[in-house]
Residue frames as a rotation matrix with the C-alpha (Angstrom) as fourth column:
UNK 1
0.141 0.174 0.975 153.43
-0.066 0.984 -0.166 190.44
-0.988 -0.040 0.150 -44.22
UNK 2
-0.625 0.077 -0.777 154.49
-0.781 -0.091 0.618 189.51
-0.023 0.993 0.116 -48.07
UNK 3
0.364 0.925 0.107 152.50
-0.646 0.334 -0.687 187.87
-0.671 0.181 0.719 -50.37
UNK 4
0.285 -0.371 0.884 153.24
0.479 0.854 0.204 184.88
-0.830 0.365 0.421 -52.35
UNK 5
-0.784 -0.576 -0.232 154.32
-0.148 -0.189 0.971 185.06
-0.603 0.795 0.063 -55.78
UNK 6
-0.770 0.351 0.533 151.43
0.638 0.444 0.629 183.76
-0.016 0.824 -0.566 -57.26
UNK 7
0.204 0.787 -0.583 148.89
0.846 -0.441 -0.299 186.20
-0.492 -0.433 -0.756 -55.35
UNK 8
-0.361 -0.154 -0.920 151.19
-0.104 -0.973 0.204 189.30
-0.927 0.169 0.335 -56.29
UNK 9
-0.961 -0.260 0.092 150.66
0.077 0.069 0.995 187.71
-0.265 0.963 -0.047 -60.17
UNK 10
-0.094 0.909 0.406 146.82
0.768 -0.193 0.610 186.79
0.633 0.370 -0.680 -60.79
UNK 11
0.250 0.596 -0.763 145.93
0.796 -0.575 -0.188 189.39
-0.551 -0.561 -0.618 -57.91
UNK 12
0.259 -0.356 -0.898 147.90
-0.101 -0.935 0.341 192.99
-0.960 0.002 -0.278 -58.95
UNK 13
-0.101 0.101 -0.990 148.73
-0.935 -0.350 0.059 192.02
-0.341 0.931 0.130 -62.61
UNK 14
0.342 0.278 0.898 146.97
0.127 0.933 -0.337 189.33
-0.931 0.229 0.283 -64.46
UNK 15
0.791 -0.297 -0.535 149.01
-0.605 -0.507 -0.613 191.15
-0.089 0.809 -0.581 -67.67
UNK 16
0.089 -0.964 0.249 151.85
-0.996 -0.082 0.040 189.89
-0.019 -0.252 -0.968 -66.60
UNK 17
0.072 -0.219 0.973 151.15
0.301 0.935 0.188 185.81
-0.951 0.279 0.133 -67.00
UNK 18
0.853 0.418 0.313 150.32
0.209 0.275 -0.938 186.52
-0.478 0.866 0.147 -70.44
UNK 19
0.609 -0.786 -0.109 153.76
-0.697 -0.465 -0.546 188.45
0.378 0.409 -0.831 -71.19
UNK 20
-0.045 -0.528 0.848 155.33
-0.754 0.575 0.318 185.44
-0.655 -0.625 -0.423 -69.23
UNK 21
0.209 0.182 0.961 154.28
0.418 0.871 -0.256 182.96
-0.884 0.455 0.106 -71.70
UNK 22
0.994 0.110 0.018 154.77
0.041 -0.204 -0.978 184.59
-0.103 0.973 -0.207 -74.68
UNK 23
0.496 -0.828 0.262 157.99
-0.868 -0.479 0.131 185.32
0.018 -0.292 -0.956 -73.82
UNK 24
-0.122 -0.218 0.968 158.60
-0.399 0.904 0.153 181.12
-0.909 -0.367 -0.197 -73.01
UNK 25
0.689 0.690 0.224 157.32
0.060 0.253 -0.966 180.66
-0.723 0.678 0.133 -76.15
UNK 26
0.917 -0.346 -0.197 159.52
-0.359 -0.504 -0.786 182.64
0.173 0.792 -0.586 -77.82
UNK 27
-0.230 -0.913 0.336 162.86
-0.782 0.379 0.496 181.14
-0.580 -0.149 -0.801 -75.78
UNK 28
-0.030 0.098 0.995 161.53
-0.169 0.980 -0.101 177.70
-0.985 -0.171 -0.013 -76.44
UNK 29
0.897 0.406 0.172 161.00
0.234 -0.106 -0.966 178.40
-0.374 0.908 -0.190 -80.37
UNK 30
0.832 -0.555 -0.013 164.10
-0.531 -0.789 -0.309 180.49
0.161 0.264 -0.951 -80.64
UNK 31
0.193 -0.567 0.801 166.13
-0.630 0.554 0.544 177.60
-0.752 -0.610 -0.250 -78.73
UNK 32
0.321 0.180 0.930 164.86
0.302 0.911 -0.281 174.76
-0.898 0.371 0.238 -80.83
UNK 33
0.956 0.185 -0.229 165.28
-0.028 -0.717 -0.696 176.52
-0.293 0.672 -0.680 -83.60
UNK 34
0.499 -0.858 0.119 168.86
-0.839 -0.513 -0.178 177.41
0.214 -0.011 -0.977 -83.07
UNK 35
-0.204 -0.411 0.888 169.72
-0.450 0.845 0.288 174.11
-0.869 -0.341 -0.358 -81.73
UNK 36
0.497 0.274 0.823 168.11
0.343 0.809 -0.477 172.27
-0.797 0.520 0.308 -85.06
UNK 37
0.940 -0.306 -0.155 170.35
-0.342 -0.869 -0.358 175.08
-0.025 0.389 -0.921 -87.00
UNK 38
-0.046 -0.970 0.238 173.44
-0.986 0.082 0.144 173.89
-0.160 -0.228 -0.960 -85.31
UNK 39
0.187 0.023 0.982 172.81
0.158 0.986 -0.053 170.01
-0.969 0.165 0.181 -85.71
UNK 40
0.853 -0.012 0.521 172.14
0.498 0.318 -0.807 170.68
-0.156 0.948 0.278 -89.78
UNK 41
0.870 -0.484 -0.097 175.56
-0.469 -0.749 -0.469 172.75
0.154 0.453 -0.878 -89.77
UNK 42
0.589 -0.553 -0.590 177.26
0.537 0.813 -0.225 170.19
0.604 -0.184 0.776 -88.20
UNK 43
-0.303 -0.390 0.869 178.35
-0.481 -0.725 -0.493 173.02
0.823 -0.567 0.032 -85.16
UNK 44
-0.681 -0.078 -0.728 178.68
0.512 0.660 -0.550 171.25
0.524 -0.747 -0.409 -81.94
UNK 45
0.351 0.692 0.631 175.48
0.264 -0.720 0.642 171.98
0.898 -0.059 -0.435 -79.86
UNK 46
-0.254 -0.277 -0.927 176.52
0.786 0.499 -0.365 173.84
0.563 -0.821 0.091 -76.70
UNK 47
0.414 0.540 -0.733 175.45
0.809 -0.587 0.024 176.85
-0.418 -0.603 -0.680 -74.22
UNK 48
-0.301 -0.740 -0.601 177.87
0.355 -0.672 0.650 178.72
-0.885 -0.018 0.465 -75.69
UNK 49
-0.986 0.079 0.145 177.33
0.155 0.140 0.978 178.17
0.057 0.987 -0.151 -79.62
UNK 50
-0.166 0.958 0.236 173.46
0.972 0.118 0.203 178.48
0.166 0.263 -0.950 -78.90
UNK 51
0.424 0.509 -0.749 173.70
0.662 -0.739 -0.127 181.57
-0.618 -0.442 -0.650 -77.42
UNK 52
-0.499 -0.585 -0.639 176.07
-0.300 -0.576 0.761 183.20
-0.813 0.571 0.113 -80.10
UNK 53
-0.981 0.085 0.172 173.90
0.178 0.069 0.982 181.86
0.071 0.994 -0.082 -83.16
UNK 54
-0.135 0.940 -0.314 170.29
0.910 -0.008 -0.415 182.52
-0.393 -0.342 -0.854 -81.63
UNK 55
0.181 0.124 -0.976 171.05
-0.104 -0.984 -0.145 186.23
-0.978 0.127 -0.165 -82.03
UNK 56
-0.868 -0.405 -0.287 171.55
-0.266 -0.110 0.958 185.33
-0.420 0.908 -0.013 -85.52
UNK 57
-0.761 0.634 0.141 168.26
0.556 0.524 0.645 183.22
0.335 0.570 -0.751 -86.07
UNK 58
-0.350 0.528 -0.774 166.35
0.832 -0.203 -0.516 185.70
-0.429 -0.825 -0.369 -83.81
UNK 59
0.048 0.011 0.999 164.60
0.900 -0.434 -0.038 187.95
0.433 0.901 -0.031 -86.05
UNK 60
0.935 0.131 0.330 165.04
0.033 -0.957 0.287 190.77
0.354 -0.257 -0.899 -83.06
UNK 61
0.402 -0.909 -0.115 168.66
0.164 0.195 -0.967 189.70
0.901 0.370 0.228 -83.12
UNK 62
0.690 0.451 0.566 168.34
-0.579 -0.124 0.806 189.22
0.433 -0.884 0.176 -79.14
UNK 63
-0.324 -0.604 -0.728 169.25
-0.143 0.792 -0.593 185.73
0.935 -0.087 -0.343 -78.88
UNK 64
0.749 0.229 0.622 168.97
-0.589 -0.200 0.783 183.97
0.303 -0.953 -0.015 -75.48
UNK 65
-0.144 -0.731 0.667 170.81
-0.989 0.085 -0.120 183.74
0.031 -0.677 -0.736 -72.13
UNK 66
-0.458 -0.607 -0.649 172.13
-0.380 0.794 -0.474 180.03
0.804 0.030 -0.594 -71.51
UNK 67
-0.974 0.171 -0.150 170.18
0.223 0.571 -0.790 179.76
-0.049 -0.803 -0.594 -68.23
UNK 68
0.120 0.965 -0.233 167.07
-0.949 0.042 -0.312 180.20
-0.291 0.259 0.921 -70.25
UNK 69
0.101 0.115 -0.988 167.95
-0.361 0.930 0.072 176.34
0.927 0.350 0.135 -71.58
UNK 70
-0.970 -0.216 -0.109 168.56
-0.046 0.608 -0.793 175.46
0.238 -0.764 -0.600 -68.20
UNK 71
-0.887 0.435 0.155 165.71
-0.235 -0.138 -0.962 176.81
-0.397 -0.890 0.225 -66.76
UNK 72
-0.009 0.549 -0.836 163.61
-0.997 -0.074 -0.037 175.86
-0.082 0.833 0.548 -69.58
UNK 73
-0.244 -0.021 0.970 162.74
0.027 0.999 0.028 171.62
-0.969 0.033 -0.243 -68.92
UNK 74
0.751 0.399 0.526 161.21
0.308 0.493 -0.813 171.57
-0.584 0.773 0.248 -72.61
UNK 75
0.865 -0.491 -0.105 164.49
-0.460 -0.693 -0.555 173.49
0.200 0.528 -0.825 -73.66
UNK 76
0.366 -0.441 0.819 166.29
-0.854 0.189 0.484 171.58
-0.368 -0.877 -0.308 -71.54
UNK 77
-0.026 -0.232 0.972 165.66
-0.089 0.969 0.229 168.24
-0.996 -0.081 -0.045 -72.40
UNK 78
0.970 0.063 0.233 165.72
0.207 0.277 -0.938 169.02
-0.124 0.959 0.256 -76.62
UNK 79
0.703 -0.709 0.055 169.53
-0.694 -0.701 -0.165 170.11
0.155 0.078 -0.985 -75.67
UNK 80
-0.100 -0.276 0.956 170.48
-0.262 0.934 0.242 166.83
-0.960 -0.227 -0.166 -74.19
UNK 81
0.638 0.411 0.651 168.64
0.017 0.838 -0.546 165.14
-0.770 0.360 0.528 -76.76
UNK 82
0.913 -0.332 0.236 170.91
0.109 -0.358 -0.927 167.22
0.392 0.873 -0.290 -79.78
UNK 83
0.848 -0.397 0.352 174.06
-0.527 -0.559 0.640 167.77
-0.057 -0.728 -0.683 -77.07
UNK 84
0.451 -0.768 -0.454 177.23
0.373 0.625 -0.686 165.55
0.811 0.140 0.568 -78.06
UNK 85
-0.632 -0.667 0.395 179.45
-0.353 -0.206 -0.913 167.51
0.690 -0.716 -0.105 -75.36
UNK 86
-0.070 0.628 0.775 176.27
-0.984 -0.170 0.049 166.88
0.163 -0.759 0.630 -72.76
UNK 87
0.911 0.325 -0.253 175.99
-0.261 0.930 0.257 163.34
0.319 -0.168 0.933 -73.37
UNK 88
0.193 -0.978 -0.075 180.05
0.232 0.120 -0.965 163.32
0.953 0.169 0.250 -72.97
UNK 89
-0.501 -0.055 0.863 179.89
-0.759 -0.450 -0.470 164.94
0.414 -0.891 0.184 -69.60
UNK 90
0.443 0.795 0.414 176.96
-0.889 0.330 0.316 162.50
0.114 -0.508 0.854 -68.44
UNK 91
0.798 -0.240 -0.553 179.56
0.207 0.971 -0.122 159.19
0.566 -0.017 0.824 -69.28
UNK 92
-0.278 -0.915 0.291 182.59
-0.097 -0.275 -0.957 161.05
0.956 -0.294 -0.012 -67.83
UNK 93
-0.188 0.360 0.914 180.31
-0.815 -0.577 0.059 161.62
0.548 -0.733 0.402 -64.57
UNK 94
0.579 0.336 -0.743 179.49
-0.425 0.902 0.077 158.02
0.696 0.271 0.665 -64.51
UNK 95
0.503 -0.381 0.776 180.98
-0.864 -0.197 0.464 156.81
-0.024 -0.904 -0.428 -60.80
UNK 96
-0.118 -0.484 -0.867 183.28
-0.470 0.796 -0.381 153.79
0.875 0.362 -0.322 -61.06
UNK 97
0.833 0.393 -0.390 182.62
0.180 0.473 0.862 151.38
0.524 -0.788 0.323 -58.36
UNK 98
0.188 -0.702 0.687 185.63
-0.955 -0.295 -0.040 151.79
0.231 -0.648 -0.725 -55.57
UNK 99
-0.115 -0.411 -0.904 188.05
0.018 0.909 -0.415 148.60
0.993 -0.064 -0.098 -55.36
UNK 100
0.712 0.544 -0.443 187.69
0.182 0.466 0.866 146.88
0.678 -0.697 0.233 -52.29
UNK 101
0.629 -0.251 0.736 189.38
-0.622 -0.730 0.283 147.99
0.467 -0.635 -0.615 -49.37
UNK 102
0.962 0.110 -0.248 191.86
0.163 0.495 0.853 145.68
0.217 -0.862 0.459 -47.86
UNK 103
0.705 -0.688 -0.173 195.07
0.094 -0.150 0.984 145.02
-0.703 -0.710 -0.041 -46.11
UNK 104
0.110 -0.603 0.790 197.42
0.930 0.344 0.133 144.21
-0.352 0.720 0.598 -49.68
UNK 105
0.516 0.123 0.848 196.12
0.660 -0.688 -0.302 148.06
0.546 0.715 -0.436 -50.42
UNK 106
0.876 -0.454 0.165 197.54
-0.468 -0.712 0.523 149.65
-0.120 -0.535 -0.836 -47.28
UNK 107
0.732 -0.681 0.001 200.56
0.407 0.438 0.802 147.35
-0.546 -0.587 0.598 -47.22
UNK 108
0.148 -0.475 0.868 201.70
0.961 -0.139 -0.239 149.22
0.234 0.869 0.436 -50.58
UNK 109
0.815 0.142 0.562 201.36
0.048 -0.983 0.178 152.70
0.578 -0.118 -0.807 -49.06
UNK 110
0.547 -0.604 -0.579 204.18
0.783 0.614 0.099 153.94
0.295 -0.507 0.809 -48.38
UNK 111
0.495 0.355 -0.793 205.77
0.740 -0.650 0.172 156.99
-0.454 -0.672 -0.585 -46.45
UNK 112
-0.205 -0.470 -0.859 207.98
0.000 -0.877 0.480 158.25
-0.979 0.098 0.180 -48.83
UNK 113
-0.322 0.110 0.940 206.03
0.931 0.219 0.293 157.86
-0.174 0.970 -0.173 -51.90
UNK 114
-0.722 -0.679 -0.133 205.37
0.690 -0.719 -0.082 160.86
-0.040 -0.152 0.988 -53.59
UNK 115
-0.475 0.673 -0.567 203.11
0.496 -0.328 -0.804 163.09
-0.727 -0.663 -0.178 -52.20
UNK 116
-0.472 0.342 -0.812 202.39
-0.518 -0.854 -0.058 165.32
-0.713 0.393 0.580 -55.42
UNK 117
-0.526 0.346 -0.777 201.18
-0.330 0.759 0.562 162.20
0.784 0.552 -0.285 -57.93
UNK 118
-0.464 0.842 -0.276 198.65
0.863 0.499 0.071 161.07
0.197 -0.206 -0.958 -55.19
UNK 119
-0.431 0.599 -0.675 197.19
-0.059 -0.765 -0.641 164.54
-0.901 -0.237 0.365 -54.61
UNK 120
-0.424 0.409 -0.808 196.97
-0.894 -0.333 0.300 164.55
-0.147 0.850 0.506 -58.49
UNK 121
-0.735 0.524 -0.429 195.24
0.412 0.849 0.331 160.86
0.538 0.067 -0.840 -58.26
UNK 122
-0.434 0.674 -0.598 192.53
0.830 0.040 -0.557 162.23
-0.351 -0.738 -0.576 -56.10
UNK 123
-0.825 0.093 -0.558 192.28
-0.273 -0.929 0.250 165.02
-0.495 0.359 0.791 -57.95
UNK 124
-0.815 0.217 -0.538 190.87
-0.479 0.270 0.835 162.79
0.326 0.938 -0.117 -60.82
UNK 125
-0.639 0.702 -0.313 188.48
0.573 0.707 0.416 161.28
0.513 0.087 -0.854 -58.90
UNK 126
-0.104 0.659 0.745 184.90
-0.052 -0.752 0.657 162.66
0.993 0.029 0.113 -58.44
UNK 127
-0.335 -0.083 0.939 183.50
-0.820 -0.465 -0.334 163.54
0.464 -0.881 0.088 -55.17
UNK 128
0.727 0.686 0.016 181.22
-0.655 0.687 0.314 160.43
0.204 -0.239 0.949 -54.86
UNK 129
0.442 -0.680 -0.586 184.20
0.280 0.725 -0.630 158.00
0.852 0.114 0.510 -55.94
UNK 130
-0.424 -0.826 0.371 186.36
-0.288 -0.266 -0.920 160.21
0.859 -0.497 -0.125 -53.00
UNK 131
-0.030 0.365 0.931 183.59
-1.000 -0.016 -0.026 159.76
0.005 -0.931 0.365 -50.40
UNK 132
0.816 0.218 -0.536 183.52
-0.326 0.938 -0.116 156.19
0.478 0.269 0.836 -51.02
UNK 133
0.246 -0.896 -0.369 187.11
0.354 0.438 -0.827 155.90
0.902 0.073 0.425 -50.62
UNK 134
-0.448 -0.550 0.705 186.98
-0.520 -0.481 -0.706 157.53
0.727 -0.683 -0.071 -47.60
UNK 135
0.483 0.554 0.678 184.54
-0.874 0.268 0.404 155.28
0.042 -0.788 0.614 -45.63
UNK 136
0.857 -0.120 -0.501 186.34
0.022 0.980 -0.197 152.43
0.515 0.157 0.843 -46.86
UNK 137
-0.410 -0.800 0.438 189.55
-0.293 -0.339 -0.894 153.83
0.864 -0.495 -0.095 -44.86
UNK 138
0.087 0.356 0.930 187.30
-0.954 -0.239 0.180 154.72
0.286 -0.903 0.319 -42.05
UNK 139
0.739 0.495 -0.457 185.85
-0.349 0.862 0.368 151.27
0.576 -0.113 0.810 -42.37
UNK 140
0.489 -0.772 -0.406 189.38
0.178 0.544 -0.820 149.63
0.854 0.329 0.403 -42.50
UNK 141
-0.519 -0.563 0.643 190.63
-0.289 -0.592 -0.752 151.94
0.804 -0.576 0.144 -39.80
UNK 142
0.202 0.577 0.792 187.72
-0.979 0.086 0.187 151.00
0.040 -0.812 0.582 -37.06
UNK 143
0.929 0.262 -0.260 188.50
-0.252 0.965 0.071 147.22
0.269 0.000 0.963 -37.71
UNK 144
-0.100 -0.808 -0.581 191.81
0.203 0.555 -0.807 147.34
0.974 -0.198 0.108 -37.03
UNK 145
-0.564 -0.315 0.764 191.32
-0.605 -0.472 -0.641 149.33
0.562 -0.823 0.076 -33.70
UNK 146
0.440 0.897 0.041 189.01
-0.838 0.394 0.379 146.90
0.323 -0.201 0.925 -32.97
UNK 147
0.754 -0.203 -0.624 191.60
0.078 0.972 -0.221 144.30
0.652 0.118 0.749 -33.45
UNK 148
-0.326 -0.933 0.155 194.11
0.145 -0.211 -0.967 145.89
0.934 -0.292 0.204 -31.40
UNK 149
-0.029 0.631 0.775 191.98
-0.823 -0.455 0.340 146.56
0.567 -0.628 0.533 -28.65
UNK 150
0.754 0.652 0.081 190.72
-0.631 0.685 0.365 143.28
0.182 -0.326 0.928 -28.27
UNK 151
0.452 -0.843 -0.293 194.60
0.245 0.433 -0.868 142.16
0.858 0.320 0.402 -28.46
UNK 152
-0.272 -0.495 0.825 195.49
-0.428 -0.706 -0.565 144.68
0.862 -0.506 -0.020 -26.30
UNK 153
0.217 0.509 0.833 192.87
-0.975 0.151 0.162 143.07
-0.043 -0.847 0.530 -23.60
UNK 154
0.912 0.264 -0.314 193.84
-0.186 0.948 0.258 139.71
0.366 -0.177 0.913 -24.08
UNK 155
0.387 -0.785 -0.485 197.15
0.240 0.593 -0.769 140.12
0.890 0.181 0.418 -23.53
UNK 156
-0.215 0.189 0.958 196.32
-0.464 -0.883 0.070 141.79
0.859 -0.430 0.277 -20.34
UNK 157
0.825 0.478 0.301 194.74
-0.541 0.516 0.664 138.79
0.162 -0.710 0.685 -18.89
C-alpha cells in the first residue's frame, strides 16, 4: 500500500519541509532579484535571459531552472507582471470571434483554388478559432441536409 506524499514528509522526515522552504525562498529571492536586474538593464525579461543571468546574481553561481518560475505562483505572477514577451503572447492568444457562417462563404469556395495558401490560412489560426470554424461547417452542413431531405420528401408526394 503507498503512502501519500504528505505522510511520507511530516511522518519519516520532518527535515525535509524545512529544506523545502528554504530552498523556495531562495528561488523566489533569486528570481525576483534577477528579474528586477533585467528590467533596470533594460534586457528583455524572459525564461531564457532569467535563467542565464541568475547564475550571475546567485552568489552560489547556481542560478535557476525556468520551471522553477513556472512552478513558482509568487514567481510566476512577478514574471508576467515584468514580462513584455509574456504579455505579447497573452494578446497574440486572444481568440478572434469566427465570421458568421453562411451560404455567400461557401459559394466562394472553390475546387480548384489553391490548396497550399488555405492549409497555410488554417495554419494561422489557433485551435479554439479552428474548432469554432468547424462547428460552424458542421452547423451549415446539417441544415442543408435538412433542407434536402425535406425537398427530397416533398417532391416524393
Amino acid at each position: 500500500m503507498h503512502q501519500s506524499q504528505s505522510a511520507i514528509h511530516s511522518d519519516k522526515r520532518p527535515w525535509l519541509d524545512r529544506v523545502h522552504q528554504q530552498r523556495k525562498e531562495r528561488s523566489v529571492s533569486l528570481g525576483m532579484a534577477t528579474i528586477d536586474f533585467l528590467v533596470k538593464q533594460e534586457i528583455p525579461v524572459t525564461y531564457h535571459t532569467i535563467r542565464e543571468h541568475s547564475k550571475q546574481v546567485d552568489p552560489q553561481g547556481k542560478g535557476i531552472h525556468p520551471n522553477t518560475i513556472k512552478r513558482n505562483d509568487e514567481l510566476y505572477a512577478y514574471y508576467q507582471k515584468h514580462s513584455r514577451t509574456y504579455k505579447v503572447n497573452q494578446v497574440r492568444k486572444k481568440p478572434i470571434s469566427p465570421p458568421k457562417w453562411d451560404e455567400s462563404t461557401t459559394r466562394r469556395i472553390s475546387s480548384e483554388r489553391d490548396l497550399d495558401a488555405v492549409k497555410t490560412k488554417y495554419l494561422k489560426l489557433s485551435k479554439e478559432e479552428l474548432v469554432n470554424r468547424l462547428i460552424a461547417v458542421e452547423q451549415y452542413l446539417a441544415e442543408n441536409q435538412k433542407r434536402w431531405k425535406a425537398n427530397q420528401f416533398e417532391q416524393f408526394q
